[in-house]
C-alpha positions in Angstrom: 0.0 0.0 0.0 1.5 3.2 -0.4 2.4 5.9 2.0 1.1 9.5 2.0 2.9 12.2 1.9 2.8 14.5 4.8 0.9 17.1 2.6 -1.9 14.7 1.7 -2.2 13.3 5.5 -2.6 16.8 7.2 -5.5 17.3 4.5 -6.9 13.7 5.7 -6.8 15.6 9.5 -8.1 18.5 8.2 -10.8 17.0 6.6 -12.1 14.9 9.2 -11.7 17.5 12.0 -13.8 20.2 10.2 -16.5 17.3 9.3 -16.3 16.1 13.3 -16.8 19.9 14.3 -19.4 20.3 12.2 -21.0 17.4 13.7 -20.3 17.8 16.9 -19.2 21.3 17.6 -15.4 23.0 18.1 -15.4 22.1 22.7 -17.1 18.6 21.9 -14.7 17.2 19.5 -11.4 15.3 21.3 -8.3 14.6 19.6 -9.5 10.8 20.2 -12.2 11.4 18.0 -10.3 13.0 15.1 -7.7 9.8 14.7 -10.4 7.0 15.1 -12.5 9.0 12.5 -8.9 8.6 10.4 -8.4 5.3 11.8 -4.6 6.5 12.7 -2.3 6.5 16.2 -2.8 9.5 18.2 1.2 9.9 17.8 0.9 10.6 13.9 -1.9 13.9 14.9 1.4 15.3 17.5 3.3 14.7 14.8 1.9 17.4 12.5 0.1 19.2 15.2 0.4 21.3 18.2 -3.0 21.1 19.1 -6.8 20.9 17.8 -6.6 24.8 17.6 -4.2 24.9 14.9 -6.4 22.4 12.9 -8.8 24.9 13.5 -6.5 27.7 12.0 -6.1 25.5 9.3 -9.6 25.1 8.4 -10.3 28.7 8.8 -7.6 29.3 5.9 -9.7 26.2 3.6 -13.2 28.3 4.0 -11.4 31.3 3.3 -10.1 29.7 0.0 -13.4 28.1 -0.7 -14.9 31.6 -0.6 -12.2 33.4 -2.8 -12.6 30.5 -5.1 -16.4 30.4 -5.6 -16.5 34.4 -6.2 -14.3 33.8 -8.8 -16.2 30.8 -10.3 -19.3 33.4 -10.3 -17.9 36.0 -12.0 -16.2 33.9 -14.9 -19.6 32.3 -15.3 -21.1 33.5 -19.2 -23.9 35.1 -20.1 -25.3 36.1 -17.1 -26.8 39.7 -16.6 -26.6 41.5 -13.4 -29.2 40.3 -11.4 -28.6 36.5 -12.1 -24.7 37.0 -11.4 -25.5 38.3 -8.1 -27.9 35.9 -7.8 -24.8 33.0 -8.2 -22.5 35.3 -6.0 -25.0 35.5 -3.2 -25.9 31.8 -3.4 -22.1 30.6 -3.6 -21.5 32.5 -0.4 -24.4 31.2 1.8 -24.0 27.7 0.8 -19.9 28.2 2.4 -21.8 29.7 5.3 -24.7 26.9 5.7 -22.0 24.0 5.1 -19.7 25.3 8.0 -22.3 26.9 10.1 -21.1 24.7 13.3 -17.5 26.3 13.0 -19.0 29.9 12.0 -20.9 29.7 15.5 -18.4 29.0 17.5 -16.3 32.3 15.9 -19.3 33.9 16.8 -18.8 33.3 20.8 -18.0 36.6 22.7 -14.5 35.3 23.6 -13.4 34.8 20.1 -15.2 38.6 18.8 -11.3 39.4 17.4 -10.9 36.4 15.2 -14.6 36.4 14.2 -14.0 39.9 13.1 -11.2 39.3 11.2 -12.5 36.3 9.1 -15.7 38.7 8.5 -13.8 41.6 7.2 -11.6 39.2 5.1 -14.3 37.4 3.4 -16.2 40.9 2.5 -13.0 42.5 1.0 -12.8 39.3 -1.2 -16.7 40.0 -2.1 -16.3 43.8 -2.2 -14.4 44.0 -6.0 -17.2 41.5 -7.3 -20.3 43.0 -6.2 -18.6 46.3 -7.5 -18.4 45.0 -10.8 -21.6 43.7 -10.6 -23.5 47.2 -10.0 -21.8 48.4 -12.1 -23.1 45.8 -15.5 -26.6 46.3 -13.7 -26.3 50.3 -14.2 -25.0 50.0 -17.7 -27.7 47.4 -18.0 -30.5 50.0 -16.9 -31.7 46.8 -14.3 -29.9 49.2 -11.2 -29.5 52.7 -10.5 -26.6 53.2 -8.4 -24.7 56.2 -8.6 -22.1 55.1 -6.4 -21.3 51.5 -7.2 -18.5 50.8 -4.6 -19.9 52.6 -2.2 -23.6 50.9 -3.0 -21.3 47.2 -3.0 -19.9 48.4 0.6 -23.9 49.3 2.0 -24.8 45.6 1.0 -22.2 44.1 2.4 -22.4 45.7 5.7 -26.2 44.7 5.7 -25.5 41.5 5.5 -23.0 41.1 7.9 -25.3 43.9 10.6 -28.3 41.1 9.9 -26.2 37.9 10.1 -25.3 39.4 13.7 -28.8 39.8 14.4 -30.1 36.6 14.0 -30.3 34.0 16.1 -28.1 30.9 16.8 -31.0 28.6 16.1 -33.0 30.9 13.7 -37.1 29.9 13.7 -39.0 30.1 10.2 -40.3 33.4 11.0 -36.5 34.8 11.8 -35.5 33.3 8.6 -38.4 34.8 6.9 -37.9 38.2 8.3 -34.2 38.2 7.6 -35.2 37.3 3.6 -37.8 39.9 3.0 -35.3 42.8 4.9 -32.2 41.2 2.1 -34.4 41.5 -0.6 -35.8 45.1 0.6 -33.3 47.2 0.9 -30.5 45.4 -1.8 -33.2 46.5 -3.8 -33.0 50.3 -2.6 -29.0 50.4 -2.5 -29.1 49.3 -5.9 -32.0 51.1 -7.2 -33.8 47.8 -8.6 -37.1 47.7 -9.2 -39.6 45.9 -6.1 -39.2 42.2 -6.4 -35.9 42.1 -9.1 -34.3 40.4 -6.9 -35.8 37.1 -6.6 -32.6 35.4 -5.2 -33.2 35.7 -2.0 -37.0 34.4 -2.6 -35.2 31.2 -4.2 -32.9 30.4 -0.9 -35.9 30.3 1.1 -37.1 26.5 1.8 -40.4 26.0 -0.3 -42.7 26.3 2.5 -41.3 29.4 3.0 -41.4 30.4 0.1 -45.0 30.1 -0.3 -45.4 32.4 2.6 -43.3 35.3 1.3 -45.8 36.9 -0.9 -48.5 36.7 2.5 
């Protein structure tokens, strides 16, 4: 059988860590647990790593990739007008966020504030230049009227990370609901898109949901 390099064995302990903190939170998940997940002596984890924490540095550094990598996957997309290319930047971004929701929560806790910080205003300068460019084909398209596109770009951003803080761990349907309908509402005034344009956020909602929107 052959033997894995170190570079392909720290991504096996990556891997299973963020899938066993996902599962079972950051404080819940043991070193145990990580190498019988992998199968693999508890030695071989000390051997590339100090500690669980600097798995989790690690895995911070992947969903910061993952992020950059997706916004550039939407914007090379073809054919797409303004409102369906933020439609696919706005979709790539939460489904990152619902896939390592676990881990995003426990950035959230008061006593890590500085590091959640600092992964929030890294992953919104990676979206900034994208949703610039993207006002800015929706103005020359006629589908947005926004003088200022950076500065429009910046106002959505910050919305979404003023409601993200607002809502609660373990959101209820009518949270979520509420937290669509105020997206959609005032994207659509930054921008200057007509009422409704902006169905993207209608199409995240589960279809239950969905149905209620328009009630």
């Amino acid at each position: 059988m052959a033997v894995k390099r170190a570079s392909e064995r720290r991504s096996d302990f990556v891997a299973a860590a963020r899938d066993l903190f996902e599962e079972k939170g950051f404080e819940n998940t043991s070193v145990d647990d990580i190498v019988a997940r992998l199968g693999v002596a508890k030695g071989l984890f000390y051997y590339y790593f100090d500690s669980k924490e600097m798995l989790l540095d690690l895995i911070l550094e992947h969903m910061l990739m993952e992020i950059e990598s997706a916004i550039a996957a939407s914007m090379e997309k073809k054919g797409l007008n303004a409102i369906e290319r933020l439609g696919e930047l706005i979709k790539c971004g939460a489904d990152i966020t619902f896939r390592s929701r676990t881990i995003i929560r426990y950035f959230q806790k008061e006593r890590n504030r500085s590091l959640h910080l600092s992964i929030e205003k890294k992953s919104l300068e990676m979206m900034l230049p994208a949703l610039e460019r993207i006002v800015r084909q929706g103005n020359e398209e006629k589908v947005f009227d926004a003088p200022y596109p950076r500065e429009a770009a910046g106002a959505m951003l910050f919305i979404i990370s003023g409601m993200r803080a607002l809502m609660p761990e373990d959101p209820s349907a009518e949270d979520m609901l509420r937290y669509n309908k105020t997206m959609q509402l005032y994207s659509e005034r930054i921008l200057g898109a007509a009422p409704g344009s902006l169905r993207v956020y209608e199409e995240m909602l589960p279809p239950e949901l969905r149905r209620r929107k328009g009630d």
